[in-house]
Residue, then its C-alpha position, 0 to 999 in steps of 0.5 A: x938420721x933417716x925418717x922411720x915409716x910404718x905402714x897401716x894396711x898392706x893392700x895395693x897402696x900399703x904396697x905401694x909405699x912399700x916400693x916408694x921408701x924405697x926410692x927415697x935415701x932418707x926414709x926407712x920402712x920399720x914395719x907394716x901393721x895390720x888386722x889380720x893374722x900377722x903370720x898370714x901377710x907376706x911382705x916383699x921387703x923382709x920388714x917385721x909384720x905386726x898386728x895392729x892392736x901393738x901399734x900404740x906400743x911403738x911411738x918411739x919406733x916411728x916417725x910417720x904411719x902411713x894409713x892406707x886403709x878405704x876411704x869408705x869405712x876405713x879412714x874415717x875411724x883410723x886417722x883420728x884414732x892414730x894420730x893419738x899417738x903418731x904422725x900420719x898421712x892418709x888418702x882420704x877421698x870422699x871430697x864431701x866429706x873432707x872438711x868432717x873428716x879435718x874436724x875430727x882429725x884436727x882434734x885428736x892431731x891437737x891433743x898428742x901434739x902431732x901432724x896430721x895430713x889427710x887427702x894425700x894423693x892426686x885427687x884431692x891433692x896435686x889435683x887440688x893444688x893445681x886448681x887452687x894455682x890456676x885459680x888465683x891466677x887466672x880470676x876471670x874463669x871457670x874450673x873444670x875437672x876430669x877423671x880417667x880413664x881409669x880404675x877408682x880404687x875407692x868406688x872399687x873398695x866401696x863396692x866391694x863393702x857390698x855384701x855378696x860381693x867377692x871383688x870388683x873394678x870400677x872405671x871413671x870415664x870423661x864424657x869426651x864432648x864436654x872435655x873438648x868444650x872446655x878446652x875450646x873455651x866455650x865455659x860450658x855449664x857442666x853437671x857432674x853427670x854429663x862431666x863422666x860415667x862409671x862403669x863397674x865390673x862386679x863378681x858377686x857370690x853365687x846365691x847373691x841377688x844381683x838386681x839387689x846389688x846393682x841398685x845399691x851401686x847406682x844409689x850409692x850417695x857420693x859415689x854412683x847416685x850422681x852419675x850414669x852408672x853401668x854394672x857388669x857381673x862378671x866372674x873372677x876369672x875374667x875380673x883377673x883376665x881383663x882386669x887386672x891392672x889399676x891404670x888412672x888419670x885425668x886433668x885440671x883444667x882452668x879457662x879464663x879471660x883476660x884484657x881490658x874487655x876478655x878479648x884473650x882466652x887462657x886455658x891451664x891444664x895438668x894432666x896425669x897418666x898413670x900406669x898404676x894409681x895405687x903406686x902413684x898415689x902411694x909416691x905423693x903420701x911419701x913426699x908428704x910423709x917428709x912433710x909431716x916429719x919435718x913440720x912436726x920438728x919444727x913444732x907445727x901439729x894438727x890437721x894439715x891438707x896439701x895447702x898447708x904445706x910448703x912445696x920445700x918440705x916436700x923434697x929431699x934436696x936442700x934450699x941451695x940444690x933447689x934453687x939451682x936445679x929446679x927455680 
């Protein structure tokens, strides 16, 4: 029997969902749920369309909702709010907010007996993972984290939440000096300002007070105060020209010492270079999505985070053609 996927929110990464069921033989999309008028949303693969007012309704139609709403307001309401009633996966995002976030996911996920798993994608996820393995590997050493570039659909999102602004990107960038520090094994000390800039490309509305908006970019707590921040207004025709795609990336990396006095140095990186963050990020809360469902079987509930989960879980292949094919 294949695991019955819904999807809350049909924006980029609902989409992008959308596209990795469809890769997957033992999942099938059973529908997208939305706040908007149902009518008014086009769905490429032909699946039912509801309002999302009707999702408690469909317990027994679903095994696992897909909560692809922003981590800015989104999120922080929906995931606890439907994991009353379902298996979810969301992406939050808002690395200083997770352990809040866990809490109140936890509880409700306890409650209805179900799993729940948050921050899903690649950072805070595979990137996650990563710097927990390198950490317990290598003792003796340093974490250090890169962004991009690329487009941050969060920042983007939580800019557009601006009133007077009709849309936006917003660019993550490494400082290249200090990413050719690390990887040197100098151990630098680095702050988030000198580790990366963000850069944001603003269409705002026409009677909009720019100056206004710029300074609530660049003060914006957990997103911009803490960095070196450009703004750029520019106006939706070169927004869609110049800025139409959602590319990302970046690295973990992980310097260390080892010997009887640290003679030798070690340097663990993973990278990503991704054409398309929300498909990306939408095929990581898929493999995920099979975790939940199989954990659930199994009589697990409650909030989970990538390093809750076996990596088993997350593959459809069975123990035999693992051990075969991939150990």
């Amino acid at each position: 029997m294949k695991i019955r996927v819904a999807i809350m929110g049909y924006g980029n990464l609902g989409k992008g969902i959308e596209c990795a069921v469809e890769q997957n033989d033992d999942m099938e999309l059973v529908g997208v749920f939305t706040r908007r008028a149902p009518e008014t949303v086009t769905v490429r693969s032909g699946v039912p369309v509801y309002s999302a007012v009707k999702l408690p309704e469909m317990q027994d139609k679903i095994d696992v909702l897909m909560m692809c709403g922003g981590s800015a307001t989104d999120l922080p309401k929906q995931t606890a709010e439907y994991a009353k009633y379902f298996n979810v996966v969301d992406s939050f995002d808002t690395h200083a907010k997770i352990p809040e976030h866990f809490a109140k996911v936890d509880a409700a996920a306890r409650e209805s007996g179900k799993i729940a798993m948050i921050s899903v994608g690649w950072d805070p996820g595979m990137f996650s993972l990563n710097r927990l393995y390198a950490n317990a590997i290598l003792r003796d050493g340093s974490d250090y984290t890169f962004w991009g570039k690329g487009v941050s659909q969060g920042h983007s999102d939580a800019i557009r939440r601006i009133p007077g602004v009709l849309d936006a990107k917003q660019y993550t960038i490494p400082v290249e000096s200090a990413l050719e520090s690390v990887r040197n094994c100098e151990n630098p000390e680095l702050t988030t300002r000198q580790k990366h800039t963000r850069e944001c490309f603003v269409v705002a509305e026409e009677s909009a007070d720019k100056a206004w908006i710029e300074n609530e970019i660049k003060t914006m707590p957990n997103y911009f105060a803490d960095y070196d921040t450009t703004v750029h207004f520019i106006t939706e025709e070169e927004l869609q020209r110049d800025h139409a795609g959602i590319p990302h990336g970046g690295m973990v990396l992980r310097t260390g010492k080892t010997g009887v006095n640290g003679e030798h140095n070690h340097v663990i990186e993973y990278s990503l270079k991704l054409d398309s963050n929300p498909e990306f990020t939408a095929c990581v809360l898929t493999a995920y999505a099979r975790a939940a469902y199989r954990m659930n079987r199994e009589g697990m509930k409650g909030c989970k985070t990538v390093f809750d989960v076996a990596p088993a879980y997350l593959s459809p292949m069975t123990a035999e053609e693992m051990r075969s094919r991939l150990l």
